[in-house]
C-alpha beads as a LAMMPS data file, in Angstrom:
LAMMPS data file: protein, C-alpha beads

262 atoms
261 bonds

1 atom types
1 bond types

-500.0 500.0 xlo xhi
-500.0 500.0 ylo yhi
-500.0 500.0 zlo zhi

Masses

1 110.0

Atoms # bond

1 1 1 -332.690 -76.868 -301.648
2 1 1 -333.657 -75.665 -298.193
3 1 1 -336.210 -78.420 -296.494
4 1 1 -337.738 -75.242 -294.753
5 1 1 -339.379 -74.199 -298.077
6 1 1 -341.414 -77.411 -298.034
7 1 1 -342.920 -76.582 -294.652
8 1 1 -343.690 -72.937 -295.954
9 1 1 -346.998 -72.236 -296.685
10 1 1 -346.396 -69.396 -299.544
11 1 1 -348.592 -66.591 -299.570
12 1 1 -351.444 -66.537 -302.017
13 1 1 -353.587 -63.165 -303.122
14 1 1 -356.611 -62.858 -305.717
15 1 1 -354.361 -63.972 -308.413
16 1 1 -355.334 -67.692 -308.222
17 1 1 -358.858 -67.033 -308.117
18 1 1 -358.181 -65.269 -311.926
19 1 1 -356.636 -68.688 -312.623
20 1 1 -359.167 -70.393 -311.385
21 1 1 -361.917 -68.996 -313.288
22 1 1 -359.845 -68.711 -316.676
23 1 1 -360.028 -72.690 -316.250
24 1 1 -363.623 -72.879 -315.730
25 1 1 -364.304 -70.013 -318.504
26 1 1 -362.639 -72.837 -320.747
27 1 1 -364.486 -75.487 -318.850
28 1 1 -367.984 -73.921 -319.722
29 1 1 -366.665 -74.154 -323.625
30 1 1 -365.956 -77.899 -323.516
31 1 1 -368.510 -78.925 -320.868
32 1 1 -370.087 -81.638 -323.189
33 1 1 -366.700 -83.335 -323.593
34 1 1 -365.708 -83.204 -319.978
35 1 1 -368.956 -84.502 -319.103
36 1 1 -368.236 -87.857 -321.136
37 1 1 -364.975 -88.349 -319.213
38 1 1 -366.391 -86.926 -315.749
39 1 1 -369.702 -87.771 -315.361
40 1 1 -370.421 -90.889 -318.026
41 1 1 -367.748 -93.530 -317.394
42 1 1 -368.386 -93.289 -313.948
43 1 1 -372.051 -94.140 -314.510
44 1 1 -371.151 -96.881 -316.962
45 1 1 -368.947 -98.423 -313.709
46 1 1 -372.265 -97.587 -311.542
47 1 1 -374.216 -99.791 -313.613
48 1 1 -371.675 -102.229 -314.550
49 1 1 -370.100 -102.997 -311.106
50 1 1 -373.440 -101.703 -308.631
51 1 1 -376.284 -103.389 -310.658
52 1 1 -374.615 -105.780 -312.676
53 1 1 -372.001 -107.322 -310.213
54 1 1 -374.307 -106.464 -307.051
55 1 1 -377.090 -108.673 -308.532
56 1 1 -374.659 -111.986 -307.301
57 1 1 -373.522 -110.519 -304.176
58 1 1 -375.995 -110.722 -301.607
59 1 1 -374.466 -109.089 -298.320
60 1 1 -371.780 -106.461 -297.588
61 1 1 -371.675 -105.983 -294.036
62 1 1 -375.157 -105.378 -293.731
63 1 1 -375.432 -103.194 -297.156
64 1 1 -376.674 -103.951 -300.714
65 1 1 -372.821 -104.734 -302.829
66 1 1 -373.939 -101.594 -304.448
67 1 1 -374.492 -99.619 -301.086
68 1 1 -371.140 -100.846 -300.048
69 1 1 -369.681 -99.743 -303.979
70 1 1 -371.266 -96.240 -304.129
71 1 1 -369.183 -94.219 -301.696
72 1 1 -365.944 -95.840 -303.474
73 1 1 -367.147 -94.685 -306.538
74 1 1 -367.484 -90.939 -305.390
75 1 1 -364.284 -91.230 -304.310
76 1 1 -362.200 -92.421 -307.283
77 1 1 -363.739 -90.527 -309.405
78 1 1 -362.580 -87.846 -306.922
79 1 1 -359.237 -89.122 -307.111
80 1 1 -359.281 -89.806 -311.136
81 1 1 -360.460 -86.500 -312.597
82 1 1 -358.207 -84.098 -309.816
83 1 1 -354.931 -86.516 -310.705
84 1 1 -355.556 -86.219 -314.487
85 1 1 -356.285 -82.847 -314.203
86 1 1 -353.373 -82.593 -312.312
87 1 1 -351.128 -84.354 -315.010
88 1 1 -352.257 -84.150 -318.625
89 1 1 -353.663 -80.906 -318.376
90 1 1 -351.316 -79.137 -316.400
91 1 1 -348.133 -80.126 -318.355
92 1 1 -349.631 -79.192 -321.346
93 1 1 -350.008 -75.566 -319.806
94 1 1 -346.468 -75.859 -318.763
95 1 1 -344.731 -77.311 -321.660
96 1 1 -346.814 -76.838 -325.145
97 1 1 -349.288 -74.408 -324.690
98 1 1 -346.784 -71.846 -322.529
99 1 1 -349.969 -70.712 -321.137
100 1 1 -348.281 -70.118 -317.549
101 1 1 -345.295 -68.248 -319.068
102 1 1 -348.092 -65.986 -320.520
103 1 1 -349.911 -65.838 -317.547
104 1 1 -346.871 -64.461 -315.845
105 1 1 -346.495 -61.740 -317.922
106 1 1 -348.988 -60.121 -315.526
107 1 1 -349.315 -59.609 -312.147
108 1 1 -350.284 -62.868 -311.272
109 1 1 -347.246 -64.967 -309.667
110 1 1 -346.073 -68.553 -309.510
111 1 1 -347.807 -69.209 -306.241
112 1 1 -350.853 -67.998 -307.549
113 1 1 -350.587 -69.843 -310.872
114 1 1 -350.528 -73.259 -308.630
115 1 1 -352.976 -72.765 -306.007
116 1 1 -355.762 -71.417 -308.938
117 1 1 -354.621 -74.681 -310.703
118 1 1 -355.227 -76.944 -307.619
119 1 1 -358.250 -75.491 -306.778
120 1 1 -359.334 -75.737 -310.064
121 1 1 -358.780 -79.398 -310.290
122 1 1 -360.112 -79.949 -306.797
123 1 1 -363.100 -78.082 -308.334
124 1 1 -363.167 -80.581 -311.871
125 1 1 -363.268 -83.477 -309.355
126 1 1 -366.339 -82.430 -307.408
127 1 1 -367.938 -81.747 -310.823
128 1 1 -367.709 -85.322 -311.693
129 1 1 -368.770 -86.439 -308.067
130 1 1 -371.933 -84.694 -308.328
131 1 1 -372.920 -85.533 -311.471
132 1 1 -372.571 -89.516 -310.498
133 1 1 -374.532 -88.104 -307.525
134 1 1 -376.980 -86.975 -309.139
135 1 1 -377.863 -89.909 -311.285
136 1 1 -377.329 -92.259 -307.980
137 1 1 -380.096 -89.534 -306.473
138 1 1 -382.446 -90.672 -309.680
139 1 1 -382.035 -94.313 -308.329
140 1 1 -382.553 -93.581 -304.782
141 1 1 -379.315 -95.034 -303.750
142 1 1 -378.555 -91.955 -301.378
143 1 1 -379.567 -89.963 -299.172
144 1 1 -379.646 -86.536 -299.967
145 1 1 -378.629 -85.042 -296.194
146 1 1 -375.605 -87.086 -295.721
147 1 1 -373.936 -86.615 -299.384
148 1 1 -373.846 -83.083 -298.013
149 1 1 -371.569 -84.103 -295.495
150 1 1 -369.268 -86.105 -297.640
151 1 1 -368.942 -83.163 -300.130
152 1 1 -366.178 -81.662 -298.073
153 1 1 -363.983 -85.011 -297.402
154 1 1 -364.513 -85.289 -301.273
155 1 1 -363.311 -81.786 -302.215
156 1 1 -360.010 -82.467 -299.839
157 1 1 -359.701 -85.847 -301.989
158 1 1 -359.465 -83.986 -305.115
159 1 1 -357.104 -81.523 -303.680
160 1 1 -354.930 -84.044 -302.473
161 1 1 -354.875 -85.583 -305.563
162 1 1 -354.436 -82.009 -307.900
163 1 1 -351.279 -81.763 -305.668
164 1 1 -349.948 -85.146 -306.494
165 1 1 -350.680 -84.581 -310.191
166 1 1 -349.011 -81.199 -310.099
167 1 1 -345.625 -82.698 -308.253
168 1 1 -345.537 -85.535 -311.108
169 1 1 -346.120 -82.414 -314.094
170 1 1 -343.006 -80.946 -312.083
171 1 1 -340.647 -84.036 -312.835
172 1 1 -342.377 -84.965 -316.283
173 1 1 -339.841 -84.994 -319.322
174 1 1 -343.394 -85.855 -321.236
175 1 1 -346.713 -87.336 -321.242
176 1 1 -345.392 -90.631 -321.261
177 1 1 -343.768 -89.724 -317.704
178 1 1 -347.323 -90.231 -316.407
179 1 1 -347.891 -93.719 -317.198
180 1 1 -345.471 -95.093 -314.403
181 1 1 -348.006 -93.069 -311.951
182 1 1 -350.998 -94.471 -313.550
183 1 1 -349.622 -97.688 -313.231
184 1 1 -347.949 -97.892 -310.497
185 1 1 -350.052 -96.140 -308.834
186 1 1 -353.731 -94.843 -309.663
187 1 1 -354.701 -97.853 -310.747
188 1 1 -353.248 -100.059 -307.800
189 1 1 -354.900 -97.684 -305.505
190 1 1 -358.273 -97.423 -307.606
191 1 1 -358.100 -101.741 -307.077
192 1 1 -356.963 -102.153 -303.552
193 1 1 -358.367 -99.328 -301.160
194 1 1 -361.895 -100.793 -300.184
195 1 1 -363.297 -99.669 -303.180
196 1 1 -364.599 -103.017 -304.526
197 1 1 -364.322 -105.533 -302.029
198 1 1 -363.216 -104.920 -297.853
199 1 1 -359.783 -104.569 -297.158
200 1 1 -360.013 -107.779 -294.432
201 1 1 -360.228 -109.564 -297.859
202 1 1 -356.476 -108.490 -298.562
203 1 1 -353.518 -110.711 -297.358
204 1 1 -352.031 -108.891 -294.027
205 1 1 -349.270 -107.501 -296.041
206 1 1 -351.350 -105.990 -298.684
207 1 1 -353.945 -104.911 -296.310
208 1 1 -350.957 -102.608 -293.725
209 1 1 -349.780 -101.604 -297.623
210 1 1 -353.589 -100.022 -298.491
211 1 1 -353.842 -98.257 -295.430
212 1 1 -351.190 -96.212 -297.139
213 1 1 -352.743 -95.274 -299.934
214 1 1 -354.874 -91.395 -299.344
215 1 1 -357.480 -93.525 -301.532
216 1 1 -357.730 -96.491 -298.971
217 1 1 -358.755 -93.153 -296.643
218 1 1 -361.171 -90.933 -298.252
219 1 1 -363.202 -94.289 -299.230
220 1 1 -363.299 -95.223 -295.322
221 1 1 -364.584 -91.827 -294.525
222 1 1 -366.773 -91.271 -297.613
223 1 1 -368.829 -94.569 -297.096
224 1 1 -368.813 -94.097 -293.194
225 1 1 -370.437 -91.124 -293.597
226 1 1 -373.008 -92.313 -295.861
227 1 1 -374.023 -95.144 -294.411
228 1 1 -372.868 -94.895 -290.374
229 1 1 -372.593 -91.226 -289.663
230 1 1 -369.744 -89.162 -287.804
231 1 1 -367.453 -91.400 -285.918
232 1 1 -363.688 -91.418 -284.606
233 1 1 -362.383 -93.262 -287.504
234 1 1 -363.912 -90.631 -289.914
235 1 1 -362.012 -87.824 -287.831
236 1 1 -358.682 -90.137 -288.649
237 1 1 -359.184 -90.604 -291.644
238 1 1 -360.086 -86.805 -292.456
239 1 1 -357.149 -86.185 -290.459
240 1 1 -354.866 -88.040 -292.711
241 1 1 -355.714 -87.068 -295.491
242 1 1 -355.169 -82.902 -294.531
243 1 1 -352.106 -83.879 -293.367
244 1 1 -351.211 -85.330 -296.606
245 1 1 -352.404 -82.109 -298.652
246 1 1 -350.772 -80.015 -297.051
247 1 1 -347.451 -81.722 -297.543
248 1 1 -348.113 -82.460 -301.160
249 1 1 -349.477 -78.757 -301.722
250 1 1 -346.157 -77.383 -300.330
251 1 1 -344.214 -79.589 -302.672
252 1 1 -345.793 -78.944 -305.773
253 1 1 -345.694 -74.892 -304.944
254 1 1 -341.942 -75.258 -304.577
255 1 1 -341.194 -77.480 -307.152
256 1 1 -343.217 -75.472 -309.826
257 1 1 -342.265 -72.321 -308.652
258 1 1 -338.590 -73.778 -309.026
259 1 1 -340.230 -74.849 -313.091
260 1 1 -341.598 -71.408 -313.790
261 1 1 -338.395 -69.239 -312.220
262 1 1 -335.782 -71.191 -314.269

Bonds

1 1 1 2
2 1 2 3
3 1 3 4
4 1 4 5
5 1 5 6
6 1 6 7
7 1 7 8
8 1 8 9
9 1 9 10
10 1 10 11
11 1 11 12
12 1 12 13
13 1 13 14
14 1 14 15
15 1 15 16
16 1 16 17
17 1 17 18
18 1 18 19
19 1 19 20
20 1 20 21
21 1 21 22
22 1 22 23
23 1 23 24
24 1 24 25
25 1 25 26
26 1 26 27
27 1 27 28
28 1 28 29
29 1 29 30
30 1 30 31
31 1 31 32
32 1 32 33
33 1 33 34
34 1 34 35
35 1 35 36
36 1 36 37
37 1 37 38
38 1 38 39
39 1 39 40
40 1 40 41
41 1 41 42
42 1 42 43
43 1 43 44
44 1 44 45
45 1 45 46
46 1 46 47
47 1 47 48
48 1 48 49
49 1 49 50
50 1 50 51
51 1 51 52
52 1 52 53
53 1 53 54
54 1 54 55
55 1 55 56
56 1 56 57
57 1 57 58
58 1 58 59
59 1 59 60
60 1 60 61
61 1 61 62
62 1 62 63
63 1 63 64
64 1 64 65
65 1 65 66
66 1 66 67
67 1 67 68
68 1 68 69
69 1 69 70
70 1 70 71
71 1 71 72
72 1 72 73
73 1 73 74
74 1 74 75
75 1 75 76
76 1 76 77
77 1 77 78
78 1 78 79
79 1 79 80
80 1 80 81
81 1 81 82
82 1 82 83
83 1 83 84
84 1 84 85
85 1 85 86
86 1 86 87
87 1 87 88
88 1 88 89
89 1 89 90
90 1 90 91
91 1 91 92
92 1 92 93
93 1 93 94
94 1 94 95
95 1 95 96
96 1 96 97
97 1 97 98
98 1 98 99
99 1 99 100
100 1 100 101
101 1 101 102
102 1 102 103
103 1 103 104
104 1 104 105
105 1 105 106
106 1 106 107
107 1 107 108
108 1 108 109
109 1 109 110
110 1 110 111
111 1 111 112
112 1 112 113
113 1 113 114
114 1 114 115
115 1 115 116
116 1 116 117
117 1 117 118
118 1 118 119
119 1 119 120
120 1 120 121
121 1 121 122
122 1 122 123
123 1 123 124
124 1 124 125
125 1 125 126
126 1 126 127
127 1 127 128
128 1 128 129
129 1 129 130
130 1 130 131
131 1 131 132
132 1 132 133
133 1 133 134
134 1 134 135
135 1 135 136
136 1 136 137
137 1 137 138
138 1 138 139
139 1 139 140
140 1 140 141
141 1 141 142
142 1 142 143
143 1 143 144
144 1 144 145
145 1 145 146
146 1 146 147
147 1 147 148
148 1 148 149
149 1 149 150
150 1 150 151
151 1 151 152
152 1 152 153
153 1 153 154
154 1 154 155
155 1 155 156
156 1 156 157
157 1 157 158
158 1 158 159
159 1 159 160
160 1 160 161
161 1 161 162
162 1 162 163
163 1 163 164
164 1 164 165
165 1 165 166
166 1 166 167
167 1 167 168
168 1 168 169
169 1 169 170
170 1 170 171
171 1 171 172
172 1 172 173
173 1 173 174
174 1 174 175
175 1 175 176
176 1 176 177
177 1 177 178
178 1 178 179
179 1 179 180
180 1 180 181
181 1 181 182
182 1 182 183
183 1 183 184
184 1 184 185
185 1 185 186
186 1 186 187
187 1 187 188
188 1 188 189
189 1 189 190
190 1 190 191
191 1 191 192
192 1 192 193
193 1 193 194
194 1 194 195
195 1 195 196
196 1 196 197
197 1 197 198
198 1 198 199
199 1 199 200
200 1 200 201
201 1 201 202
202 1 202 203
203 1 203 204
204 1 204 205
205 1 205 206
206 1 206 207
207 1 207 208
208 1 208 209
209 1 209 210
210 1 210 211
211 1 211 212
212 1 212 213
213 1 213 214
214 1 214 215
215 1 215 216
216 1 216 217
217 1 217 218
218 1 218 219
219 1 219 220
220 1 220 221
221 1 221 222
222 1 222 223
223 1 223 224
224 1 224 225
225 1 225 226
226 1 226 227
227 1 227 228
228 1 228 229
229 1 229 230
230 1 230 231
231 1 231 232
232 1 232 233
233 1 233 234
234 1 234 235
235 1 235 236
236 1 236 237
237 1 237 238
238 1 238 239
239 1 239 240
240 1 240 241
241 1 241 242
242 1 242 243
243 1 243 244
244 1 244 245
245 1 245 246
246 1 246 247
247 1 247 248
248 1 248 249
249 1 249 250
250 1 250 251
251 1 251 252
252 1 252 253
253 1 253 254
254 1 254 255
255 1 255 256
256 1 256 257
257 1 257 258
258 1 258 259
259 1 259 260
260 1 260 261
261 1 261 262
């Protein structure tokens, strides 16, 4: 396998827009069950973790525990819907449903196929941030200006993590493939990136290890640009985390080109 092809953008035409909105034409047809999982656990965490575990912490660098929480929140829910959309959804399609090998029978491509399906995730995971935005906009824990702002670093978050989910679909032998990602990964990530306590609270080693994670990243920028504004760390941060998209998007359009070719 040529490394070149993984520093390839491929070209893309209308195609994955059709696959985009054959998703959300699906989407609007199961929107009460994708709000449960999107929108409600989230808001059960909101209550549980912001009002319930906030109402013995005191101070947060100068923020309420559930100031400091919120912005972590949007992100890994972010992170959670885009991955699983990424994953469970997307091998399905693949594997038992055969709905890309149908899709193919048209006009529309391999390339297309995976950048409607990333965008489409990408697009599931904003869903879910702005419904737990909405309900934090009923409590008055936001402002409504700067959520603006973070919509965009949010969006990229899901993206990053549709790409990741579709890379892992492209190795999966099943769904059970998925649980040494969700465990080894999502849920260290969902635990150690600044999302419920600082990372100067880690031990050195763990704390260098976080700064790895694209999580540990779009919660940095999220919650900075809540609460502090535009500053050079957010531009990092950002930075970092389109660097990793575009490195994970080029994987996942080889390897599941590579899938749908065979």
């Amino acid at each position: 396998m040529k490394f070149k092809e993984y520093l390839t953008m491929p070209k893309v035409n209308s195609g994955a827009f059709q696959v985009w909105s054959r998703n959300f034409l699906y989407f609007k047809k199961t929107w009460l069950v994708s709000f449960f999982w999107i929108v409600l656990e989230p808001v059960i965490y909101l209550g549980a973790m912001g009002f319930g575990l906030g109402a013995f912490v005191n101070n947060m660098g100068g923020m309420s525990y559930i100031e400091f929480f919120f912005p972590a929140l949007l992100a890994t829910t972010a992170m959670l819907v885009a991955f699983f959309e990424g994953t469970y959804a997307n091998y399905s399609k693949l594997t038992h449903q055969k709905t890309y090998a149908t899709i193919m029978l048209t006009r529309v491509g391999p390339e297309e196929i995976v950048a409607g399906e990333l965008l489409w995730a990408a697009t599931k995971g904003v869903f879910g941030v702005l419904g737990v935005t909405l309900v934090a906009m009923f409590f008055g824990l936001i402002d409504t200006y700067r959520i603006i702002f973070a919509l965009p670093v949010l969006f990229l978050l899901s993206g990053l993590f549709s790409c990741i989910g579709m890379i892992l679909t492209s190795y999966a032998r099943n769904y059970d493939s998925f649980i040494y990602a969700t465990s080894g990964l999502i849920v260290p990530m969902s635990l150690l990136s600044g999302t419920y306590f600082p990372l100067e609270q880690l031990p050195t080693v763990l704390r260098y290890i976080a700064y790895l994670f694209p999580l540990t990243h779009g919660v940095a920028a999220v919650r900075a640009i809540l609460h502090q504004g535009f500053g050079v760390w957010v531009f990092v941060h950002i930075l970092i985390l389109i660097l990793a998209t575009w490195i994970c998007m080029n994987i996942s359009f080889v390897r599941i080109r590579k899938k749908l070719l065979k």
